[in-house]
C-alpha positions, 0 to 999 in steps of 0.5 A, a space after each residue: 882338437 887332436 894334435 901329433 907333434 914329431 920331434 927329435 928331442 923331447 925333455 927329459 927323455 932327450 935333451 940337445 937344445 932349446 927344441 926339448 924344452 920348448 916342445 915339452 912345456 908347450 905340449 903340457 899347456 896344449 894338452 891342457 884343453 887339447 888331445 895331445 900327443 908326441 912322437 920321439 926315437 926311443 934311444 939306448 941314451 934317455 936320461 930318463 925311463 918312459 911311463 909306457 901304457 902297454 900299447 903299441 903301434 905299427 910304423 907302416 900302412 897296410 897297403 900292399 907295398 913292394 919290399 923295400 930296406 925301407 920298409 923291412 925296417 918298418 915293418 920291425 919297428 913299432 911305436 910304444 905309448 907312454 904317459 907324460 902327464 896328460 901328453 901321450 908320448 910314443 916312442 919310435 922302437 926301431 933297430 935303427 935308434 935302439 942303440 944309440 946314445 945320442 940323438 944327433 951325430 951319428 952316421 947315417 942321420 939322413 936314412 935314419 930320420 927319413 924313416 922316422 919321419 914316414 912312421 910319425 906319417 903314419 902313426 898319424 893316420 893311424 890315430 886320426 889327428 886334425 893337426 900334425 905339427 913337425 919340428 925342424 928337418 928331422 921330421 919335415 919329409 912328414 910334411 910331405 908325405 902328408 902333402 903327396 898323400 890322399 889321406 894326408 892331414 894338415 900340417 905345421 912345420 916349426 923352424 927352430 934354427 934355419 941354420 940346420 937344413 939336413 942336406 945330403 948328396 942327393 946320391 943318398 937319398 934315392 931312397 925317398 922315390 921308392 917304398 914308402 916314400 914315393 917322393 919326387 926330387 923337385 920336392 927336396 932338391 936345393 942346390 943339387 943336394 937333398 935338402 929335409 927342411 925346403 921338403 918342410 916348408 914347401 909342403 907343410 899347410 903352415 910354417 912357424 917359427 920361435 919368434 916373429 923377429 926371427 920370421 923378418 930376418 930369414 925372409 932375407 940372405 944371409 939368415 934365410 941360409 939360401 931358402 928365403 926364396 921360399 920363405 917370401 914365397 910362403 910368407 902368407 903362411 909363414 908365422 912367429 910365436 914367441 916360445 914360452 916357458 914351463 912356470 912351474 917348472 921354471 920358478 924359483 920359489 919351488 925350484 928344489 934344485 937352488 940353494 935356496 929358494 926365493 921369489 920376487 917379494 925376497 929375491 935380495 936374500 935369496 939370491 945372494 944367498 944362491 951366489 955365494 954357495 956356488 962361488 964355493 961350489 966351484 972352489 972360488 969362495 975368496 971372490 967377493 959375493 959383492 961384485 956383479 956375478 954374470 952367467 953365461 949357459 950355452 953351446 960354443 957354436 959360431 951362432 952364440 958370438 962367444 968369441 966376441 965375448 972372449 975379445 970383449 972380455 979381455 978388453 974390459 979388465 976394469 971391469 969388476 964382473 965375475 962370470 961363471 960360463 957353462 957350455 961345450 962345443 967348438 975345440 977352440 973356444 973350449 980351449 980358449 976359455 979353459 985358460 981363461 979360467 986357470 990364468 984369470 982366476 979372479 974373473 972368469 970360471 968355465 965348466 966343461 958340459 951341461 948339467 940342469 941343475 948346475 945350470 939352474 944354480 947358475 940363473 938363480 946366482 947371475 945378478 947378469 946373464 949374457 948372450 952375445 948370439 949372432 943369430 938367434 930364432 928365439 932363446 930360453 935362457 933370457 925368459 928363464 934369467 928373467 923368472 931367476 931375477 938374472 937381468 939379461 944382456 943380450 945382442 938385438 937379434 931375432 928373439 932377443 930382441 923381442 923379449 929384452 928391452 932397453 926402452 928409457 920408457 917406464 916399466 919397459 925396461 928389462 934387459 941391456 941390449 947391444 949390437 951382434 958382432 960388435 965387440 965394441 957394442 958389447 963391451 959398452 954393454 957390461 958398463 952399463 951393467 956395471 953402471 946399473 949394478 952401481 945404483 942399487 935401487 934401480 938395479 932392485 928395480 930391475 929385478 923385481 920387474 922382470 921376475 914379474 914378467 909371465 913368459 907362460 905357454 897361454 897366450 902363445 897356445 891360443 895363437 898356435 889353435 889360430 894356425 891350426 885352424 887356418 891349416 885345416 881350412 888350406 888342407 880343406 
């Protein structure tokens, strides 16, 4: 099968969130048994320099087109093919990305991705691909265009997060009636503004998401963030697979990035031996490496519930855990959790930003990892803290609660969840890892079940060829 995936972030090229890593590790299984290939904006801020082929291609159809700023702008931009492995990777060259140093929060997104979605439209006739596969609402007016086109292709839509629909006055986008586009409004129109994703889910052959918990709960307000109308309107052709995980790439016993390398067979050494390194690393080498570290990676959003955590956190000073809490985002909770790490010295430290191979120490230390998310569509960090011997923590919410479990049943047991939004919920959560930690056998227990756990792409590539299949038939 021929596969055309478009996105907006793709690792190690361009990394915001969880869709990089996803997207990356999910294409390399797929290009496994498939032909496999994907469209990204070629920025002046990727972290690191494509392997280009030397071919390149055109972003605009042949067809006879009136001029338009649109496809003036098309016409000198091309996409140049790399290698990423066995993926085909194109880069959109285009004078509306080249100088730019970061994908996101820049000015004029809704132009700026409205034409990258109709040159990945194109690239994709170009090559002849059976299946073209969007991801969230930077590329969803891809879907249609495929969907209005009479050499449209079938298409899958993947939400990765609802809460991030891409809407704009609709004064803005009256761009979308003329060349290239020749979209109606009656496409994209949600609540008089322009809205990229409703364009997704309503012309995408399929629609999937991270996982099926996530699926139910936008099936319904509030998390259906005003489009779960159209959702239960799509719901035969609405899906949720679980994201997987790069297991080679993710494994600490080859993990070159630790302090030390370990596996589930000497995790005990290893792991101590990566948690009191890094409480140097980080200038607190008085902090006894026999109380239960917990880390805490993440963007300081409203979505991750980590004001619950502060609350919780002040709360259950008996408490012997020390946290180490990697993350950027909302000004408040930065400044909240930087006085934290000056005034309470002996139990929290915060690090400003992300960087992977901090972030990967802090995993392979963790005895915990938390994630108090109010909402979450899937989540990597429980599957990674699960590989790096970190027992998750976690609210019951969307992914979470389809990858950790608090079951009494033997061998189900692996991760403690709680409810979201409630600091109470929460707070009993880290007794009772302090009550697990307690019981070292158990606690031992623990850790070698859930670094047995396999959270690789196989399974969830063959439920995404069964899809696939499915939107070849509908386009059919």
């Amino acid at each position: 099968m021929k596969i055309l995936h478009a996105t907006a972030e793709y690792f190690p090229y361009i990394k915001m969130g969880g869709l990089s890593d996803m997207l990356s590790s999910f294409s390399k299984e797929q290009a496994k048994t498939h032909e496999v290939g994907v469209c990204l904006p070629m920025i002046a801020g990727l972290k690191e320099k494509p392997q280009f082929t030397g071919k390149t291609y055109p972003c605009l159809e042949t067809r006879k087109m009136s001029p338009t700023p649109v496809t003036e702008i098309l016409t000198a931009s091309i996409f140049r093919e790399a290698m990423y492995g066995k993926v085909k990777l194109y880069f959109f060259d285009s004078p509306l990305f080249s100088d730019l140093t970061s994908i996101y929060a820049n000015s004029d997104e809704h132009f700026r991705f409205a034409v990258y979605s109709y040159a990945t439209f194109c690239l994709s006739l170009q090559l002849g691909v059976d299946v073209f596969h969007a991801h969230d609402w930077h590329t969803a007016l891809a879907c249609a265009l495929h969907k209005v086109s009479p050499f449209g292709k079938p298409s899958v839509f993947t939400i990765h997060n609802l809460a991030y629909q891409g809407d704009h006055p609709l004064w803005m986008t009256g761009f979308l009636k003329d060349e290239p586009f020749g979209l109606y409004p009656e496409a994209y129109l949600q609540d008089g503004k322009t809205n990229y994703m409703k364009a997704g889910l309503m012309s995408a052959s399929k629609i999937t998401t991270v996982s099926p918990g996530y699926r139910n709960e936008t099936l319904f307000e509030p998390n259906g963030f005003g489009l779960s109308y159209l959702l239960r309107k799509r719901e035969m052709d609405y899906d949720g697979v679980i994201n997987g995980i790069d297991t080679e790439e993710w494994n600490p016993s080859r993990d070159e990035r630790l302090y030390a390398t370990f596996s589930k067979q000497d995790h005990k050494n290893g792991k101590f031996k990566n948690k009191t390194e890094l409480l140097k690393e980080i200038g607190r080498p008085l902090i006894d490496p026999a109380r239960p570290l917990i880390g805490i990676i993440g963007r300081l959003t409203y979505q991750k519930g980590y004001a619950n955590f502060i609350q919780a956190f002040k709360e259950r000073t008996h408490l012997p855990h020390f946290y180490i809490f990697l993350g950027a985002g909302e000004e408040t909770l930065q400044n909240e959790l930087f006085h934290l790490s000056h005034t309470d010295q002996n139990r929290i430290f915060f690090y400003k930003g992300y960087d992977e191979s901090f972030a990967r120490k802090v995993e392979a230390a963790s005895d915990f990892f938390l994630m108090p998310s109010l909402f979450e569509p899937c989540g990597l960090n429980q599957l990674y803290s699960h590989a790096y011997g970190a027992i998750p923590i976690v609210s019951r919410v969307g992914g979470l609660r389809d990858t950790v479990s608090e079951s009494p049943l033997a061998g189900e047991y692996t991760g403690i969840v709680f409810e979201p939004g409630d600091v109470s919920s929460l707070g009993y959560a880290l007794e009772r890892a302090h009550t697990l930690y307690l019981d070292q056998a158990k606690f031992y227990q623990t850790r070698e079940r859930i670094m047995g756990i396999n959270w690789g792409w196989e399974k969830r590539v063959s439920e995404y060829e069964a899809i696939y299949g499915s939107a070849i038939q509908k386009k059919e």
